[in-house]
N, C-alpha and C positions, 0 to 999 in steps of 0.2 A: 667701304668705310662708313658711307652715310647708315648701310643697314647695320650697322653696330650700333652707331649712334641711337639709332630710331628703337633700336632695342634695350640700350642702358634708359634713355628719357621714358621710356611708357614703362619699362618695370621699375622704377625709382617713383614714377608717378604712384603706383599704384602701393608702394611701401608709404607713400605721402599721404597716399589716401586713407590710407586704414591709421595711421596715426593721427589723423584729424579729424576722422569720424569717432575716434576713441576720447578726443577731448571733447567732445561733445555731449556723446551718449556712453556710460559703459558696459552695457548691454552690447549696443549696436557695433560698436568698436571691438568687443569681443568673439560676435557673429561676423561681422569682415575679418578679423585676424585669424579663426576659425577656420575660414575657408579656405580651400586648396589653390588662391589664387597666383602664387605662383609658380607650383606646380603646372597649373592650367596655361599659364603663358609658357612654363620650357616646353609643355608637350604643344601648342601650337607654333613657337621657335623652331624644335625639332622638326614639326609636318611642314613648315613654309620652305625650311631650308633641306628637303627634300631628304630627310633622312628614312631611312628601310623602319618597314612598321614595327619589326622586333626591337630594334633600338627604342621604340616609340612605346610598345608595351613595357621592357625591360626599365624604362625609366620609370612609370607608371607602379607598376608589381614592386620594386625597390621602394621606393617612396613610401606604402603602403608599412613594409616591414621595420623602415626607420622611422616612420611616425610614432609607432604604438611605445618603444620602448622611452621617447620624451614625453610623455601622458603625465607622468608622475612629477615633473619638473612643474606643472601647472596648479598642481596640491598643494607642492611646498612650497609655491615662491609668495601666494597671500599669508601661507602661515608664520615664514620666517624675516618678509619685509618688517613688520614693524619691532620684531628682538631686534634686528640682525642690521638694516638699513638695506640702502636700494644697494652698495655695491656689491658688498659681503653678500647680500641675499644671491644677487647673481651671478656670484664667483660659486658660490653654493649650488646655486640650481645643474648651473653648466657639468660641475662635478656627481650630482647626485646623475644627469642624463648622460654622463661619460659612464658610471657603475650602469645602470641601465641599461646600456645599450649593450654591453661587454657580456653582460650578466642573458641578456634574450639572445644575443647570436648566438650564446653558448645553447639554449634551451633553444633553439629553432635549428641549431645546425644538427640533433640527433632526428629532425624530419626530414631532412635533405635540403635544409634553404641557410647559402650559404651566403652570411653577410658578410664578412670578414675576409 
C-alpha cells in the first residue's frame, strides 16, 4: 500500500509541477507539458515493479501511436479559446481528438498497427 501511495504522491507532484512552471513561464511550461514525463514514470512503475520488457516496450510503441493523432487538439485549442471560452474550447478539443484518433486507427490499421 505505502508503494501506491508513493506512486499517486510523485506522479501528482510532477502534474503540480508542470502546471506551476506554466504559470510562470509559457514557453517553459509548454516544454515541461511537452514532455513525455509521464509516460516516463509508467515506464519506470512498470520496470521497478518487475514487469517483462515486452509489456515495457508495448507500452512504450502504444504511447507513440496515440500521441500523434492528439497533435491537432493543440492547433485548435489557442484558436477556439478566445470565440468559444475555456470550457466549450475543451469540450471541443476532447471531441475534435476523439474524430482523430478514430479517424488514424482507421489509416494505421491498413499497415497492420492495431489500435483499436
Amino acid at each position: 500500500m505505502a508503494w501506491l501511495v508513493t506512486k499517486y504522491l510523485i506522479t501528482a507532484a510532477v502534474v503540480v509541477l508542470v502546471s506551476e512552471v506554466a504559470k510562470r513561464s509559457d514557453r517553459l511550461g509548454g516544454l515541461f507539458g511537452a514532455l513525455p514525463l509521464v509516460t516516463v514514470l509508467a515506464l519506470i512503475w512498470l520496470y521497478v515493479e518487475h514487469q517483462p520488457q515486452t509489456k515495457i516496450a508495448n507500452h512504450a510503441w502504444y504511447t507513440f501511436w496515440y500521441v500523434v493523432p492528439t497533435l491537432p487538439m493543440f492547433l485548435a485549442f489557442p484558436l477556439l479559446l478566445p470565440r468559444l471560452g475555456f470550457w466549450p474550447t475543451l469540450l471541443a478539443c476532447v471531441a475534435i481528438t476523439v474524430v482523430c484518433f478514430w479517424l488514424f486507427a482507421q489509416l494505421v490499421r491498413r499497415f497492420g498497427i492495431e489500435l483499436l
